[in-house]
FILO-143696 format. One record per residue (C-alpha): residue number from 1; z, x, y. Coordinates in Angstrom, 3 decimals. Example, Ala and Ser with C-alpha at 12.3 -4.5 7.8 and 13.67 -1.06 7.14 Angstrom:
[pt 1, [7.800, 12.300, -4.500]],
[pt 2, [7.140, 13.670, -1.060]],
// end
This chain:
[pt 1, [60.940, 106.835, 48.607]],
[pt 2, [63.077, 106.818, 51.970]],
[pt 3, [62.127, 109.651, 54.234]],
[pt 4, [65.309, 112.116, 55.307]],
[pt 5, [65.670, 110.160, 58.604]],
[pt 6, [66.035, 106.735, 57.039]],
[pt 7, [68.591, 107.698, 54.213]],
[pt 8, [70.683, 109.159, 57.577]],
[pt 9, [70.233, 105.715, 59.331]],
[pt 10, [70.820, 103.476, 56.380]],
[pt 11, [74.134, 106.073, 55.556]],
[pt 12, [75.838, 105.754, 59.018]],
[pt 13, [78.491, 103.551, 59.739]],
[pt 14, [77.521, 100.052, 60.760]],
[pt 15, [77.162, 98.980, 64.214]],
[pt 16, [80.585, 98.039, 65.749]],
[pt 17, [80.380, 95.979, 69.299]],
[pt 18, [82.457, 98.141, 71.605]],
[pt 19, [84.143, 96.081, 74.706]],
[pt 20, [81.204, 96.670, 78.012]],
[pt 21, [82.734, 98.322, 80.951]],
[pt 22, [79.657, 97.479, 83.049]],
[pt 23, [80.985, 93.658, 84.821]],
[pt 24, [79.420, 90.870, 83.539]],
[pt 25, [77.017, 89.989, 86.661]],
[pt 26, [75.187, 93.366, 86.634]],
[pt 27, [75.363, 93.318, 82.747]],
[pt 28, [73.125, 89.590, 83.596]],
[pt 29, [71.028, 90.976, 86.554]],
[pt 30, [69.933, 94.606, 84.470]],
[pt 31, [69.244, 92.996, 81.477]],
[pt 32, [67.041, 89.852, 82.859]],
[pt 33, [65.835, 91.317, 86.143]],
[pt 34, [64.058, 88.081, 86.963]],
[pt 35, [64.295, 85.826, 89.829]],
[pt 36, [66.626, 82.764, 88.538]],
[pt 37, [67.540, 79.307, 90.742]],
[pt 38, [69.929, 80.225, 93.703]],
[pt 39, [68.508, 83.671, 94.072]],
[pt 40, [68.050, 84.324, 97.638]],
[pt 41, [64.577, 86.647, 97.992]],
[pt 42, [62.827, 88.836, 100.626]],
[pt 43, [58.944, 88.338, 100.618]],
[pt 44, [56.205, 90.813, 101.930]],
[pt 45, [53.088, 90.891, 102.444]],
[pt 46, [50.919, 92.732, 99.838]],
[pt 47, [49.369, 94.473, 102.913]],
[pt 48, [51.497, 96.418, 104.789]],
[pt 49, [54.090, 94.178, 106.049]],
[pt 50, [56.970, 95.679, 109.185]],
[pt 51, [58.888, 92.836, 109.238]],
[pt 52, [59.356, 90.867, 105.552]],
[pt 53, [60.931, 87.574, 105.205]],
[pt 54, [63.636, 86.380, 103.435]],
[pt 55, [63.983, 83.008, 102.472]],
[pt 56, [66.707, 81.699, 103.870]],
[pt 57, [67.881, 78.557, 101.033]],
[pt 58, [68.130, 79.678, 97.225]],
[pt 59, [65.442, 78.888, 95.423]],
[pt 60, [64.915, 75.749, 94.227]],
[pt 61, [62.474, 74.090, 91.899]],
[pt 62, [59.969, 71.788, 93.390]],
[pt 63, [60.907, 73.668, 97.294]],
[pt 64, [58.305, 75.665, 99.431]],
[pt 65, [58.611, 78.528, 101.882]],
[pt 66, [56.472, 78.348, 104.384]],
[pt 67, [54.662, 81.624, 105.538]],
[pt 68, [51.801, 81.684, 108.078]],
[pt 69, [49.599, 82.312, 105.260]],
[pt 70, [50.579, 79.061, 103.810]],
[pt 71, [52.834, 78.117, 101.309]],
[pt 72, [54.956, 79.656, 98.355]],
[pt 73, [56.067, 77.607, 95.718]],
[pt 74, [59.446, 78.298, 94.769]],
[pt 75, [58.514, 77.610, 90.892]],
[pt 76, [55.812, 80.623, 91.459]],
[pt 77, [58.851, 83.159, 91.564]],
[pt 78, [61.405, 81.398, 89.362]],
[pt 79, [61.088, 83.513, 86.180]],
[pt 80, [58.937, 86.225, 88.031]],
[pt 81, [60.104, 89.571, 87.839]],
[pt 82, [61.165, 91.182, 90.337]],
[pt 83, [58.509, 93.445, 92.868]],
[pt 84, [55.737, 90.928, 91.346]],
[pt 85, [53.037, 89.419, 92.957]],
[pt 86, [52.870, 85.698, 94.327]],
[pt 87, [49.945, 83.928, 96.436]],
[pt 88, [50.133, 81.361, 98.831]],
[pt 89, [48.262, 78.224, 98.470]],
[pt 90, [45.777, 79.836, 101.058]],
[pt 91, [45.588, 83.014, 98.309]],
[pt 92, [47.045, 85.156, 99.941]],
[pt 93, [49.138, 87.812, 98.272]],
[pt 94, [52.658, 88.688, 98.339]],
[pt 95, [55.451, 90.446, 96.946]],
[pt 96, [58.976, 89.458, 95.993]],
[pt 97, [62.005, 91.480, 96.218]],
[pt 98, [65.843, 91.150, 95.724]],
[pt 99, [67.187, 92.101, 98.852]],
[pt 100, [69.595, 95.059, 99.671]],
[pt 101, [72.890, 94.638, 101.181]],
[pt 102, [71.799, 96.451, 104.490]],
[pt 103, [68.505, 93.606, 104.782]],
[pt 104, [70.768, 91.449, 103.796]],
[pt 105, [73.181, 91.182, 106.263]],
[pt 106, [70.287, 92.051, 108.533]],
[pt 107, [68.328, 89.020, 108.432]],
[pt 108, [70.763, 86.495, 107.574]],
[pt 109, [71.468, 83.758, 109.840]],
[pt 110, [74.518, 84.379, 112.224]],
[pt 111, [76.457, 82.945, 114.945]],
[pt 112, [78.004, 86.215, 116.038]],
[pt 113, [76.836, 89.892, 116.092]],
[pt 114, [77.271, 91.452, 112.556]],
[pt 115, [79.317, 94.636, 112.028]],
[pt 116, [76.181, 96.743, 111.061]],
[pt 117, [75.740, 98.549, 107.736]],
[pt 118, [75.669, 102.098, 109.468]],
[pt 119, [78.479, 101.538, 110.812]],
[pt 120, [80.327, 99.376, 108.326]],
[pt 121, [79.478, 102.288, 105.606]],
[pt 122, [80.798, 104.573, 107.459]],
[pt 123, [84.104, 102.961, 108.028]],
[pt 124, [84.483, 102.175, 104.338]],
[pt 125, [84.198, 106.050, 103.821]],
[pt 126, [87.006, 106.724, 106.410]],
[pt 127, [89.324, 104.018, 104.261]],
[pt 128, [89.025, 106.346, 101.062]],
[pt 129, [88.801, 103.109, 98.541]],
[pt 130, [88.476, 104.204, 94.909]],
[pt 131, [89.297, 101.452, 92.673]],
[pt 132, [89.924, 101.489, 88.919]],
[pt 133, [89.009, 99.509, 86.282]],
[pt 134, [91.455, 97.340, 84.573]],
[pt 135, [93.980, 98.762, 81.694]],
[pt 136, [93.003, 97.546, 78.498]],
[pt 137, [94.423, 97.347, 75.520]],
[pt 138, [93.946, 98.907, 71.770]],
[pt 139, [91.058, 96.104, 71.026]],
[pt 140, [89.150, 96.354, 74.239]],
[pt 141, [90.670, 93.347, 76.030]],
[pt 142, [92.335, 93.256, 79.673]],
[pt 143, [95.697, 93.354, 79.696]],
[pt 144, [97.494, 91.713, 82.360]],
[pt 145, [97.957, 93.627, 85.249]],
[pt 146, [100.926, 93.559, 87.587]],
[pt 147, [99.798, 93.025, 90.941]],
[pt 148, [96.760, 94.225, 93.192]],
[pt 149, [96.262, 97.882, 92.943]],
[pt 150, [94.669, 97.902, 96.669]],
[pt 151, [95.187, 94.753, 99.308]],
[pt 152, [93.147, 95.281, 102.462]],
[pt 153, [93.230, 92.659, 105.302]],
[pt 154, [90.768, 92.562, 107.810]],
[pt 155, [91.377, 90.677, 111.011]],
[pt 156, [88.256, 89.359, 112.270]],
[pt 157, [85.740, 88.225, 109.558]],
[pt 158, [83.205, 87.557, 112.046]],
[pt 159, [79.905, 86.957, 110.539]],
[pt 160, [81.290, 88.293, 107.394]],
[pt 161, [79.294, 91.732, 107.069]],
[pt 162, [81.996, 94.374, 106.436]],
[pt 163, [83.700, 91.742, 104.578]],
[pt 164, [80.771, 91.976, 102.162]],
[pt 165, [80.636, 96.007, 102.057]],
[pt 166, [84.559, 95.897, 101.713]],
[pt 167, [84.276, 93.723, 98.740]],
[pt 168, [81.811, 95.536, 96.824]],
[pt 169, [83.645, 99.196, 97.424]],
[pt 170, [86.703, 97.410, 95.491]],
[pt 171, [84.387, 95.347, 92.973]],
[pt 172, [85.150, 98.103, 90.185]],
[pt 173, [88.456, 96.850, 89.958]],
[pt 174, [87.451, 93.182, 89.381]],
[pt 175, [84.050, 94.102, 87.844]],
[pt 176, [85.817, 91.776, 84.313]],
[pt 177, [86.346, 88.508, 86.089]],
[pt 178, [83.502, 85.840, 85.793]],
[pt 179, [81.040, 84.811, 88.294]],
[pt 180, [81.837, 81.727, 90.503]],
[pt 181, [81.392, 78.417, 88.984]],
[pt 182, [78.232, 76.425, 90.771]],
[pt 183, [80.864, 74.024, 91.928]],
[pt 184, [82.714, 77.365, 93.406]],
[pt 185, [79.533, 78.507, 95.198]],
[pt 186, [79.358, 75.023, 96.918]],
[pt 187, [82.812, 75.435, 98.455]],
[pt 188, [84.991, 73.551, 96.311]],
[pt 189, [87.965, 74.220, 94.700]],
[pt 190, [88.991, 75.024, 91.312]],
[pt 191, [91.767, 75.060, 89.940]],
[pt 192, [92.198, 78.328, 88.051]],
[pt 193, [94.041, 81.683, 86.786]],
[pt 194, [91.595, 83.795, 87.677]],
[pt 195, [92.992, 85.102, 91.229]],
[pt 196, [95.598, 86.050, 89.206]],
[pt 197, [93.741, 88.517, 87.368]],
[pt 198, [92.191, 90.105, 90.310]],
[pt 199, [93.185, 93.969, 90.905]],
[pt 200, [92.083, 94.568, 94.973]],
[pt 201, [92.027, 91.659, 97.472]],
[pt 202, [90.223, 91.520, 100.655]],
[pt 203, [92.355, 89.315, 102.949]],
[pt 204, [89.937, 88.305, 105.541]],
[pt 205, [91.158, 86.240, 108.655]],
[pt 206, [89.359, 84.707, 111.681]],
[pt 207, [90.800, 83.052, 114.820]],
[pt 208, [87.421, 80.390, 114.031]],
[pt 209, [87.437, 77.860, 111.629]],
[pt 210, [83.622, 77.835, 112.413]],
[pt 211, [82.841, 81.819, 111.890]],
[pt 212, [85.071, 81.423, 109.074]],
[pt 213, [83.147, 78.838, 107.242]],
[pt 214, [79.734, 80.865, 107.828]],
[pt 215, [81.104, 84.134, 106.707]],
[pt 216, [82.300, 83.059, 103.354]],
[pt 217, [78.468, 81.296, 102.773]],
[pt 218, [77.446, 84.627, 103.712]],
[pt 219, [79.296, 86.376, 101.129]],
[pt 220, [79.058, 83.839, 98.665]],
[pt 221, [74.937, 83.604, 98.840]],
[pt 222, [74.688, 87.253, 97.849]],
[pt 223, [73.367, 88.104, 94.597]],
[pt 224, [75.131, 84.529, 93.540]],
[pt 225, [78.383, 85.598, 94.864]],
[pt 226, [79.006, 88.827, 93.280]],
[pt 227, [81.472, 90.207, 95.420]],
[pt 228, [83.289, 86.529, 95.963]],
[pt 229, [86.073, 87.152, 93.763]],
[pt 230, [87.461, 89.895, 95.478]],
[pt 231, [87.647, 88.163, 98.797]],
[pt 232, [90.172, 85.519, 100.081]],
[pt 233, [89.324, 83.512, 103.868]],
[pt 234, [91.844, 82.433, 106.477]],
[pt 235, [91.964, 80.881, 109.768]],
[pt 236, [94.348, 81.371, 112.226]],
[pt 237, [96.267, 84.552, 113.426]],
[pt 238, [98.112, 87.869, 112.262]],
[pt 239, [101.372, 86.737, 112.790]],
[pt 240, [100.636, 83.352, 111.153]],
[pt 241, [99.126, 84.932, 108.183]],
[pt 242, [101.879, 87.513, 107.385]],
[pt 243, [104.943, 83.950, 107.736]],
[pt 244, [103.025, 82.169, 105.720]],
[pt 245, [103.176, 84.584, 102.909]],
[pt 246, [107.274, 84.799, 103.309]],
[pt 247, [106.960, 88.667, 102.487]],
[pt 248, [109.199, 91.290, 104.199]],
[pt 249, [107.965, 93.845, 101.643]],
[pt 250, [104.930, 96.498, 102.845]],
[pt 251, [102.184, 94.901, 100.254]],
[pt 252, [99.052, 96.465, 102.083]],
[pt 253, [97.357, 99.735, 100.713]],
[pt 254, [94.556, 98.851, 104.039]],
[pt 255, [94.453, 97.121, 107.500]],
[pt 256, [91.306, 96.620, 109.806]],
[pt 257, [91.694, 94.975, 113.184]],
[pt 258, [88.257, 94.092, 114.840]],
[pt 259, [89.177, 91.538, 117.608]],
[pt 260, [89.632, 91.279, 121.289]],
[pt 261, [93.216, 93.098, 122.070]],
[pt 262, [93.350, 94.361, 118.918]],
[pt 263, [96.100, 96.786, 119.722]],
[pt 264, [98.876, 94.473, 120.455]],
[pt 265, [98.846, 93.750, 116.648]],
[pt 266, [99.279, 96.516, 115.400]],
[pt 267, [103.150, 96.157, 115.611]],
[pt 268, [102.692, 92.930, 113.952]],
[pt 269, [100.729, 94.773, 110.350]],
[pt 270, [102.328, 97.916, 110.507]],
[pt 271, [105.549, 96.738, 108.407]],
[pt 272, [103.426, 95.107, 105.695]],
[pt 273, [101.735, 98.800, 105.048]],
[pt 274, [102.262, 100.772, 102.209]],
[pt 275, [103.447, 104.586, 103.474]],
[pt 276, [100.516, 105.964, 103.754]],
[pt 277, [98.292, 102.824, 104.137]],
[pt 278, [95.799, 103.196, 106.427]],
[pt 279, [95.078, 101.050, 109.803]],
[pt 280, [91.596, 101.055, 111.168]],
[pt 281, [90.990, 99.539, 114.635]],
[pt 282, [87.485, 99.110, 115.835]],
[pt 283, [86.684, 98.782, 119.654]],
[pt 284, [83.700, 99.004, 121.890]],
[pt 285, [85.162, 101.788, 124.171]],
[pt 286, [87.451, 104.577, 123.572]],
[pt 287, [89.607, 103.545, 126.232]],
[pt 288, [90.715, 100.674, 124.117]],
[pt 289, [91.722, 103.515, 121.332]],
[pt 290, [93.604, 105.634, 123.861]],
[pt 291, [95.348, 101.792, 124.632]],
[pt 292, [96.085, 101.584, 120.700]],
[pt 293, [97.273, 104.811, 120.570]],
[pt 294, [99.783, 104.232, 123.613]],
[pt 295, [100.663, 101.276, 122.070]],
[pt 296, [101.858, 102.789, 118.677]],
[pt 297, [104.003, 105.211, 121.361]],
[pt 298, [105.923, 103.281, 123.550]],
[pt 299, [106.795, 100.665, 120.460]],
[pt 300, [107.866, 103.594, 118.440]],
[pt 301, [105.615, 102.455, 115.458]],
[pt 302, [105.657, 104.437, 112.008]],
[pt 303, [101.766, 105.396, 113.157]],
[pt 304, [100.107, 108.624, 113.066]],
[pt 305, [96.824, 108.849, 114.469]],
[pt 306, [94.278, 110.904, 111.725]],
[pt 307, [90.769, 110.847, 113.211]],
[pt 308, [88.749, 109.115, 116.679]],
[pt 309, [84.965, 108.235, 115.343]],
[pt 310, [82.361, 107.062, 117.140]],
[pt 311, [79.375, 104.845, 115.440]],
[pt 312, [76.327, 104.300, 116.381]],
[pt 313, [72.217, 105.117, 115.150]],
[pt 314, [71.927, 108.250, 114.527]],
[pt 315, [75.401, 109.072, 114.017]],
[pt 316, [74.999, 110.395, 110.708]],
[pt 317, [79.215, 109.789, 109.391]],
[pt 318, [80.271, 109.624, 113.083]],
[pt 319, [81.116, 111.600, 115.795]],
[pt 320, [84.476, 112.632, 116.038]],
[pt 321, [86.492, 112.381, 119.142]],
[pt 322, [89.606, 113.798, 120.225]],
[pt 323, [92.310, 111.858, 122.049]],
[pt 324, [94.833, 114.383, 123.407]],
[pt 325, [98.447, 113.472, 124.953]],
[pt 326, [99.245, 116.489, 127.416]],
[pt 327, [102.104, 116.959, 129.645]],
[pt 328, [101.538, 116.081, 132.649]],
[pt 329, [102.361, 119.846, 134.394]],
[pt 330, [99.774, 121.120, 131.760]],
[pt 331, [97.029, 118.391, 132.934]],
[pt 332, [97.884, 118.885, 136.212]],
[pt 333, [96.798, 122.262, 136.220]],
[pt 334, [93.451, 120.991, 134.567]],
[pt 335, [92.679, 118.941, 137.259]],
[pt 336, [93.635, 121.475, 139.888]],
[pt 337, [90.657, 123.721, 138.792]],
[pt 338, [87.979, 120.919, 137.782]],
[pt 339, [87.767, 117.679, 139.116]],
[pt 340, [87.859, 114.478, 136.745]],
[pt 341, [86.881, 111.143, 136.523]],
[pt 342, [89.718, 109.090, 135.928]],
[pt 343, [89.573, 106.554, 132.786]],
[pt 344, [89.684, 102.366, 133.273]],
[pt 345, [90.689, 100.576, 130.596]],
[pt 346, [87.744, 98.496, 129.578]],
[pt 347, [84.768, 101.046, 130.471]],
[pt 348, [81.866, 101.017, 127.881]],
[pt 349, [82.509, 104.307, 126.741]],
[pt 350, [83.163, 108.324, 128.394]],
[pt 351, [80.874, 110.643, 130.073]],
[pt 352, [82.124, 114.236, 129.364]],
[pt 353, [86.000, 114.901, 129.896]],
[pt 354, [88.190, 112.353, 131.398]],
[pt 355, [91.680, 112.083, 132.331]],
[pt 356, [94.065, 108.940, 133.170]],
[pt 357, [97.246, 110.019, 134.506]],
[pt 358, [100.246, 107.578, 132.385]],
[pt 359, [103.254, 107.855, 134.053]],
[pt 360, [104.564, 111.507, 133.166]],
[pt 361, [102.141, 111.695, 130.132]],
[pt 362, [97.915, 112.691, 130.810]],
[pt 363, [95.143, 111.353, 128.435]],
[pt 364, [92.378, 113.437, 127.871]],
[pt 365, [89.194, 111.770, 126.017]],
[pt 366, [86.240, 114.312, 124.625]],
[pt 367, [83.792, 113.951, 121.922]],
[pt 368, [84.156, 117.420, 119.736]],
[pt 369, [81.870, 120.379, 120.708]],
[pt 370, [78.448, 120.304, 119.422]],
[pt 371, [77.975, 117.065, 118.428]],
[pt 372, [74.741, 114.842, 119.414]],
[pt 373, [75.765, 112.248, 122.380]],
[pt 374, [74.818, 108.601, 121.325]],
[pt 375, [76.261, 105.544, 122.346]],
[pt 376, [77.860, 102.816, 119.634]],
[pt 377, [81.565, 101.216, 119.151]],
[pt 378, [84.816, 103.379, 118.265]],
[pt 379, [87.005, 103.558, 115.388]],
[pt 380, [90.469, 104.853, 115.159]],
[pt 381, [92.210, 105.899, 112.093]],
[pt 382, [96.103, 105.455, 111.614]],
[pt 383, [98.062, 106.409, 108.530]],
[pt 384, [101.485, 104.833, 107.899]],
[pt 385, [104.057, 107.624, 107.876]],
[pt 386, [107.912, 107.198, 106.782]],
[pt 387, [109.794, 104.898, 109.030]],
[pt 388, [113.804, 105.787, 110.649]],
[pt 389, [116.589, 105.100, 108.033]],
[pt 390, [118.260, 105.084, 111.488]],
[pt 391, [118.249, 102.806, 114.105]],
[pt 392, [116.032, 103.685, 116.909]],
[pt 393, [113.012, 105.344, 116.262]],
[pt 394, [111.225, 107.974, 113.599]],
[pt 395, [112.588, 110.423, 111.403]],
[pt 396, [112.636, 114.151, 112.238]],
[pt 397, [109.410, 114.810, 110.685]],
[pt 398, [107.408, 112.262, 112.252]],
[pt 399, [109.113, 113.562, 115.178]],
[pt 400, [107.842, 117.065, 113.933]],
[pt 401, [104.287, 115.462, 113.543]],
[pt 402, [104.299, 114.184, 117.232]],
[pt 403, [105.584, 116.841, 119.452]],
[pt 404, [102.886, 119.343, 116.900]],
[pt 405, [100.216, 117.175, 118.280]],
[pt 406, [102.065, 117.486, 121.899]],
[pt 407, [101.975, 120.922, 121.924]],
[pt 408, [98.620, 121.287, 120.769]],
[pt 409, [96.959, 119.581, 123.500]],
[pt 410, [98.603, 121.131, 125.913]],
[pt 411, [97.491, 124.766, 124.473]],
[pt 412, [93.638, 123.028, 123.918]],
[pt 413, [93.928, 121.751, 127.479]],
[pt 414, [94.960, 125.392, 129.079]],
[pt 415, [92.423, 127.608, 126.557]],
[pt 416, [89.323, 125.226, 127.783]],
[pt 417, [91.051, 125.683, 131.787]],
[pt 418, [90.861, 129.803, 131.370]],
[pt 419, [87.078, 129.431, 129.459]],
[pt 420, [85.654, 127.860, 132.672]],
[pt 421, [87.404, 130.563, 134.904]],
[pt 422, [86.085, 133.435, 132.535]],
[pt 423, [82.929, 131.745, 132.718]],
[pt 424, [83.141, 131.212, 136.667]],
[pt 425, [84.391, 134.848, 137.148]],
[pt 426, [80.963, 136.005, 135.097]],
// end
């Protein structure tokens, strides 16, 4: 006689296979969670171990890595799940791990200095990506989609890490495409559809062929090229990139600019943004932001300046920096009551308040009030606002928007000027 419980079971409805939202590679990696050839893998000591090792070429049957405790076979941790224990042919004990992103991309190989994951998270946060999945249709199946929902391009690819943290903030919205083919994880190419399918690009360019070539086995090496799909490599230069494509239309929803004189591009990606697509520029100094943002003003660009950040360890998000254009009869009266250290264009970074007179306009530089002084590179943060149906500049309300941010730092610049003679005066 079947209990209550099994004449419920046995009554339900059969089992119907719904369509898995989850992508297919972490679908593989949850379910398996063993080490598999081409799985790159961080090794530690079973004592306590500061610095672990990551072996550098994917495992591969019949291959060693060499500790100073002897040799690991590579066939030891094929099949092994992951966090288990392996000995050297001396017997000495060690563990095996899958390494994170951030260990990762900080003990890989590189040929220039890596954007570090700090500081690359935190200027993934300032882009606001959220990416959807794919529409689907009645049965469960992707339906075809009509273009990118986000397009970023990043100019400078370097050693490829923000590349890789770009790619996996958008991976939701390619999370149904298959992995790479072996032949595609060797570099070769294949004919196929599937770039079609793809709903956010990253659109990553470097001035090296060489840095080029490193960064995409960087981001095709991790976790078997997860994140591969979502990123396209180019060589050459912004102006170069954007002919090639033969496409007046803004098709941008994102912009990054990480390379020497990064500033006198920004003229050259503003068109292709999306109103209000964002434009990140990343520089060592904040002099090179107060350049950008001169830049966007005497070219008349459809620019507004949102936020000044500055990265660095222990920087939790950023600090946030102000970059005021005064008056000059305003900042004149500044500098009549407190001396100032003019700015040079090119200085590793501010101490305290400094002004560079600009012809009739005054910069001032600050870090906000109460925030913990660190040093570490600068990002700024642009939004694309709506462009002149008339010849010759920006609409009335961008207008509106500039001479707002006028007047306010001449009213910041005169409030802080009576504080310090209250202050004096006490």
């Amino acid at each position: 006689m079947r209990t209550p419980l099994a004449r419920r079971v046995s009554s339900s409805r059969p089992f119907v296979s719904r369509p898995s939202y989850v992508c297919f590679q972490c679908r593989t990696i949850t379910r398996s969670r063993t080490f598999e050839e081409g799985d790159l893998v961080l090794v530690k000591r079973l004592a306590t171990d500061p610095k672990p090792k990551l072996i550098q070429s994917p495992l591969k049957p019949g291959e060693n890595f060499i500790t100073q405790h002897g040799a690991i076979r590579h066939d030891d941790i094929i099949g092994a799940k992951l966090n288990s224990v392996v000995e050297t042919k001396k017997g000495v004990k060690y563990t095996v791990h899958e390494p994170t992103l951030d260990e990762y991309v900080r003990m890989t190989p590189r040929l220039v200095a890596p954007i570090y994951p700090n500081d690359a998270n935190v200027i993934v946060n300032l882009l606001e990506l959220h990416p959807s999945g794919p529409p689907r249709n009645g049965d469960g199946t992707v339906s075809e989609c009509e273009g990118p929902e986000i397009e970023i391009f990043e100019c400078g690819t370097g050693h490829g890490a923000l590349t890789l943290h770009l790619a996996r903030a958008v991976h939701a919205a390619n999370a149904h495409l298959p992995p790479l083919s072996e032949a595609e994880r060797k570099g070769k190419r294949v004919d196929s559809d599937i770039s079609l399918q793809r709903r956010a690009i990253v659109h990553t360019m470097d001035v090296s062929a060489k840095h080029s070539k490193h960064a995409k086995k960087i981001v095709h090496n991790f976790k078997n090229g997860l994140y591969a799909r979502s990123v396209d490599f180019h060589v050459g230069s912004p102006s170069s990139f954007f002919a090639n494509r033969k496409q007046d239309e803004p098709f941008l929803t994102h912009a990054i600019l990480d390379m020497p004189s990064s500033h006198a591009e920004m003229g050259t990606i503003a068109p292709y943004l999306h109103q209000d697509g964002k434009l990140l520029l990343f520089a060592p100094s904040v002099t090179q932001i107060v350049d950008a943002q001169r830049e966007v003003r005497e070219r008349n660009l459809p620019l507004y300046l949102e936020r000044v950040v500055e990265l660095g360890e222990g920087l939790s998000g950023g600090r946030e920096w102000r970059i005021i254009f005064s008056k000059s009869r305003a900042a004149a009266r500044a500098n009549a009551d407190t001396p100032e250290v003019s700015v040079k264009t090119g200085e590793n970074g501010v101490d305290g308040d400094k002004e560079e007179k600009d012809q009739e306009w005054w910069v001032s530089c600050r870090p906000k009030v109460g925030k913990m002084i660190q040093g570490g590179g600068f990002v700024g943060l642009w939004s694309r606002i709506e462009e002149s149906r008339r010849r010759g500049g920006l609409n009335s309300d961008c207008k509106e928007m500039l001479s707002d941010d006028i007047q306010d730092g001449d009213e910041d610049v005169e409030s802080e000027q009576e504080a310090r003679a209250e202050s004096e005066r006490e």
